[in-house]
N, C-alpha and C positions, 0 to 999 in steps of 0.2 A: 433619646429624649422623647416624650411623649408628647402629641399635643395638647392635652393640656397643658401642662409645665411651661411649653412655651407660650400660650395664650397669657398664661397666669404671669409671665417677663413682662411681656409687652405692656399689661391693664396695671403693671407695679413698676415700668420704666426702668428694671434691671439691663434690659437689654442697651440700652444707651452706652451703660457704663463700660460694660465688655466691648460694643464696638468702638467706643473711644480711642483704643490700642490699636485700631487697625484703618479708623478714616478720621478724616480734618475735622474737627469741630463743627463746623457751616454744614457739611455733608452727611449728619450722624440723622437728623428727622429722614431723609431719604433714602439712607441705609435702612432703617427702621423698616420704612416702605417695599423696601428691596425685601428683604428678609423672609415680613409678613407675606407678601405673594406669591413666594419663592415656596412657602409652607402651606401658602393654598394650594399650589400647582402639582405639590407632590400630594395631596391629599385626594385631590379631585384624578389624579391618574392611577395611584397605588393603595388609595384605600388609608386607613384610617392605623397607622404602622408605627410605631417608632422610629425615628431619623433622627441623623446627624447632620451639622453642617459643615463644612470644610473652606476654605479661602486659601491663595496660591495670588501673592500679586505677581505683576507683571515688573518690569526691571528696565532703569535708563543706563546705557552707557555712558560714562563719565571719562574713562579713559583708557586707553589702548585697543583703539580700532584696528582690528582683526592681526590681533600679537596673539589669542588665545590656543589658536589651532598650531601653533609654534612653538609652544612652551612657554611662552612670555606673559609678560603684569599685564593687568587690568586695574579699573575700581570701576565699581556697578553701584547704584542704587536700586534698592525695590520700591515700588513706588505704590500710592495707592487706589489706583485702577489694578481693581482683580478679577479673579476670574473664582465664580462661589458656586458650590454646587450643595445640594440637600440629597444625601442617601441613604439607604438602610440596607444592609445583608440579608444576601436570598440565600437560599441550598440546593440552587439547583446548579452549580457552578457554570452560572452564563455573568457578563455584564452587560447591562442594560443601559448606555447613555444618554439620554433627551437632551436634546439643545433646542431652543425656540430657532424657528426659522432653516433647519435643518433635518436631514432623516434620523429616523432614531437608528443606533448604534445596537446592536447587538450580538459580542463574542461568545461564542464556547470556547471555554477553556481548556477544554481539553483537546484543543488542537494548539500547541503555542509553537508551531512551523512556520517559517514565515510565508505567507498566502501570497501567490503570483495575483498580480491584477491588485493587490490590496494599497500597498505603497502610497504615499501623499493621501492617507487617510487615519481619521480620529480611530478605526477599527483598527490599522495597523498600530498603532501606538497604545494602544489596549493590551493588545496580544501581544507588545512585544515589552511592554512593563512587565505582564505576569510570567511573560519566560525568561525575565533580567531577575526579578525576585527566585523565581522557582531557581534558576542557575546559579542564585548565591544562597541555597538550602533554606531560604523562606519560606514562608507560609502564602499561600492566591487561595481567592474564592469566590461565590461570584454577591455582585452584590447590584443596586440599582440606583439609580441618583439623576437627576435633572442639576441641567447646570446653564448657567448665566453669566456673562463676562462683560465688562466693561473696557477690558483688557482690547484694543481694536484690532483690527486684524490688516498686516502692511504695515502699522503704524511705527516700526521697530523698537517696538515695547515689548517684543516677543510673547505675542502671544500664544505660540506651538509651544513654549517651554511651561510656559503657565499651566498649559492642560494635562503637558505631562506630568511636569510636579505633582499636580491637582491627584491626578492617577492613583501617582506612587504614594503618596500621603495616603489616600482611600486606603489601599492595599496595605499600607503601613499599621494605620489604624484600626481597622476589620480586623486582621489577623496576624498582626505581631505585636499588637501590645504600643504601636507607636515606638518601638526599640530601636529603629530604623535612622541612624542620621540622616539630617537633611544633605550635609555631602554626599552620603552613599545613594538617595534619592534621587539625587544631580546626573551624578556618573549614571545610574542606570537609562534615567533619561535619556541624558547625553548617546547611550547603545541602544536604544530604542527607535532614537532618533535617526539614525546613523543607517541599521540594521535594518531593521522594518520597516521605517517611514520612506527611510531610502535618500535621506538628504545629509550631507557633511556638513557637520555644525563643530563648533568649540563648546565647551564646557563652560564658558562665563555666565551664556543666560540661564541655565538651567540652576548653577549655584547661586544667582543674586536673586533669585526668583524661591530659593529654597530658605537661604539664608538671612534676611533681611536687612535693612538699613544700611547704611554705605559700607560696600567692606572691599578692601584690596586683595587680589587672588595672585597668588604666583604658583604659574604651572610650570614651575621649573620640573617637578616631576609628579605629572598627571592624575597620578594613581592614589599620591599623597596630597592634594593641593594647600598652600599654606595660604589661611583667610587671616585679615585681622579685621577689627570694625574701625571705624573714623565715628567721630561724634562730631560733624559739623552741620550748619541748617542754614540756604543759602537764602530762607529769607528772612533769618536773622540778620545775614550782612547787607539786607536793601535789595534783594535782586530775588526776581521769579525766574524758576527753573520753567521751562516749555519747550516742546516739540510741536511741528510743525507738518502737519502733511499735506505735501507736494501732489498728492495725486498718484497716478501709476501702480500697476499690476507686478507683484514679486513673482507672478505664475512663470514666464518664460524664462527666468532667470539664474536658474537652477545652476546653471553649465558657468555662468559671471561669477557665482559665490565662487562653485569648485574650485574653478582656473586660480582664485587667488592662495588658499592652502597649496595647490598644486605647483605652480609659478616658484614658490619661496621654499617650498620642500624639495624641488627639481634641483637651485639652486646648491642647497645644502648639502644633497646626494652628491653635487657634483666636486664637491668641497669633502667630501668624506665622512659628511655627518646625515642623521633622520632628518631634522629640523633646523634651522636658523641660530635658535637659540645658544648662545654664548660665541656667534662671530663678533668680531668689530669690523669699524668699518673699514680700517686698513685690510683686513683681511680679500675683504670685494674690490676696492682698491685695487689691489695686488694681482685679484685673479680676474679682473675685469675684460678681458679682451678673450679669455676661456669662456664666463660665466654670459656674454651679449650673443657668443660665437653658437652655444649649445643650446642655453636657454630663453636666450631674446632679449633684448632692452627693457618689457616691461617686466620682464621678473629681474635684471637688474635689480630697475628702480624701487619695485616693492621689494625686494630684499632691504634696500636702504631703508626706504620706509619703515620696517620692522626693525631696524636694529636703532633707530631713533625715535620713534614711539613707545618701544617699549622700556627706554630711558625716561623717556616724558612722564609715562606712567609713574612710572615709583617718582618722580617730580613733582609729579600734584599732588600726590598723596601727602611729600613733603609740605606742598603750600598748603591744604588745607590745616594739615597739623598743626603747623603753623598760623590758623587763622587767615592768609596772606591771599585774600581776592585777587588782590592785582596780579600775583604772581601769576596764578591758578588761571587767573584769564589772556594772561602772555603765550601759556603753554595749551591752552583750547585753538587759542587763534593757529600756532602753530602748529597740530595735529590738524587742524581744519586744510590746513595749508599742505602740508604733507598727502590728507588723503585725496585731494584736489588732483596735486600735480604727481605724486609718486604712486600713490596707492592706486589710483585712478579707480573709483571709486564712488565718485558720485554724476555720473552719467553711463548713458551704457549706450555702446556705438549699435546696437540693435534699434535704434530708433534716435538718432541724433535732433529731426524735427521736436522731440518734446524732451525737456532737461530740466523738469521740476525742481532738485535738488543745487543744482548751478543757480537758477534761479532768482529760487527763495535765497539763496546765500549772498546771492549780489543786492537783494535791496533790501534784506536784512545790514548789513554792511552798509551801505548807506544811511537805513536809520540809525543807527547806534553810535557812529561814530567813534569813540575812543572810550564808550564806556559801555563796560555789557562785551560778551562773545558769543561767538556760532561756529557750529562747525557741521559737517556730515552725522547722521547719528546710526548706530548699527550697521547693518551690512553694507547700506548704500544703495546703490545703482537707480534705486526708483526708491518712494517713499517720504522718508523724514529727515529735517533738521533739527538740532537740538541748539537752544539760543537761553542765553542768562540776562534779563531784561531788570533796568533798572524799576524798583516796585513801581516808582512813579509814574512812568511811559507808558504800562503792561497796557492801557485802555486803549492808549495811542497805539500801538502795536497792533493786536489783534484787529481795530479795524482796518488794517493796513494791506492787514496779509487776510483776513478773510474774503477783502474787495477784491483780490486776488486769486485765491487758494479756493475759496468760497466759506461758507457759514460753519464753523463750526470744526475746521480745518486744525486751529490753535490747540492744544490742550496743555492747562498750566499742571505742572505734577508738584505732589510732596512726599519726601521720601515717608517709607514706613516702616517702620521699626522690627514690627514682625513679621515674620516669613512666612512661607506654608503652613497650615498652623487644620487644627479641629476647635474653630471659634465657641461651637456648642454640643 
């Protein structure tokens, strides 16, 4: 797109329309704003070019906290905090990243090795996109782009999956024609992430974050994953969706995610299997006094955790199907409950003085009463809650927990329909 074509959207309000599909109503003049800046920004640093835009929202867990790295169900929402970047293709096969507030990124591509020193960086997950593509006979090349996220960082809205996504769509785009599923997008993420970035993730966020609008994933077998979408909208049923951020640093916490894939896979080796997936609970039962002896009490306990979560999961899927709030919110309380005491999960014994996420849970709980749930949202240990507030209360809430949390702590979400997407 050139810029005029875009100037010429704006002064005829075309642009409105297109962003409709991908933010709230209320939020479309600001988007508008976002947009416009976003095309001064790249004008005023690359000159006067042709560009593309691209969007990659970010994604709420709804259900099956940490069943993915297991083989087990989910349902994710994408929601509409994203993360938008403006590009255009170079020839000189380097990538050029700009983020405001950060250094600029810059790969050659023609080394896609994985760089010692590079790990828990936006450059590792550059390089290690383009050598996910080039390894499945794709097409890389280099190209430039400035980008901007709403998407927050901690907030476990996943915003690392956001930027891969973001990536793999570029690359997608550029130079294969967009041919590229947004599942295969996912997965290569997912190895990027893994690989290069250097951190053990699941496959959830990177497919809800690909895929859009509410959709159930079964990794019963990884390589295939079966999505389906939900059509339900929870503030059709009276109630705002929102997370909650408690505060604290995911930075030390690397070794707390691992332990729990590790814990539940140790488990299962010891059972005869890769994974968790497809024990019952008589099965742990049975070998219990093997499985506390070898593997410890709390991969016991998350083992059980896992094999009733990832029931729960295909449960709410039922209830929303269904329509069935109350059910759907029987079954949050209960995963909240589970990752509390089984999954352990939302505190982390590296620093017992501060339990943001216990916290917010406890007077959340308090305000709510019998109506409305909460539970842990994403990985845990530090971060966010994710809470379904009567539409009523929402005012009453937020000042509640900002007096606390501080300003600005709340963020209400809405799901979004479309995924990763080349907006313009």
């Amino acid at each position: 797109m050139k810029k005029d074509t875009f100037d010429t959207m704006l002064e005829n309000k075309q642009l409105e329309g297109i962003l409709s599909e991908y933010y709230p109503e209320n939020e479309i003049p600001q988007q508008v704003d976002r947009f416009s800046a976003l095309a001064k920004d790249f004008g005023s640093k690359f000159g006067d070019i042709d560009f593309s835009f691209f969007s990659t929202p970010g994604r709420t867990e709804l259900g099956g906290n940490h069943t993915d790295h297991n083989h087990g169900c989910v349902i994710a929402g994408s929601v509409q905090l994203d993360t938008l970047a403006i590009a255009t293709k170079s020839d000189d096969n380097k990538v050029e990243l700009v983020s405001a507030g950060y250094p600029s990124v810059i790969v050659d591509l023609d080394n896609l090795d994985v760089v010692k020193g590079e790990q828990e960086t936006t450059d590792s997950l550059v390089r290690g996109l383009a050598a996910a593509f080039k390894k499945h006979g794709l097409e890389i090349g280099g190209w430039k782009a400035i980008t901007t996220s709403k998407v927050p960082g901690g907030s476990g809205l996943s915003s690392s999956a956001a930027i891969e996504v973001l990536i793999g769509t570029i690359f997608n785009h550029f130079y294969n024609n967009g041919k590229v599923s947004s599942v295969e997008i996912a997965k290569m993420s997912q190895w990027a992430e893994n690989v290069y970035f250097g951190k053990p993730c699941g496959l959830m966020d990177q497919v809800a974050c690909a895929h859009g609008g509410i959709v159930t994933i079964d990794f019963n077998d990884p390589s295939q994953p079966i999505i389906n979408s939900l059509n339900f909208s929870f503030r059709k049923a009276g109630y705002c969706l929102m997370v909650v951020n408690t505060g604290g640093s995911h930075a030390d916490l690397t070794d707390e995610y691992a332990a729990v894939p590790g814990e539940m896979k140790s488990v299962a080796k010891l059972l005869g299997q890769e994974v968790l997936r497809g024990l019952k609970f008589q099965d742990i039962l049975e070998n219990s006094v093997k499985i506390r002896e070898n593997c410890g009490d709390r991969a016991f306990l998350r083992t059980i955790h896992f094999i009733n979560e990832n029931e729960r999961a295909k449960n709410k899927a039922k209830a929303l199907e269904n329509n069935d709030i109350k059910r759907y919110f029987e079954l949050v309380k209960e995963s909240g409950n589970s990752s509390w005491k089984y999954l352990q999960n939302c505190m982390t014994g590296k620093d017992t003085a501060h339990q943001g996420i216990t916290t917010a849970l406890a007077i959340t709980q308090e305000f709510l009463g019998y109506d409305g749930a909460s539970r842990v949202h994403g990985g845990g240990f530090a971060g966010t809650i994710q809470v379904y507030i009567p539409s009523q209360r929402v005012d009453d809430y937020v000042n509640l927990m900002e007096k606390v949390f501080g300003e600005g702590s709340v963020t209400p979400l809405v799901v979004r329909a479309k995924g990763t997407s080349k907006v313009l």
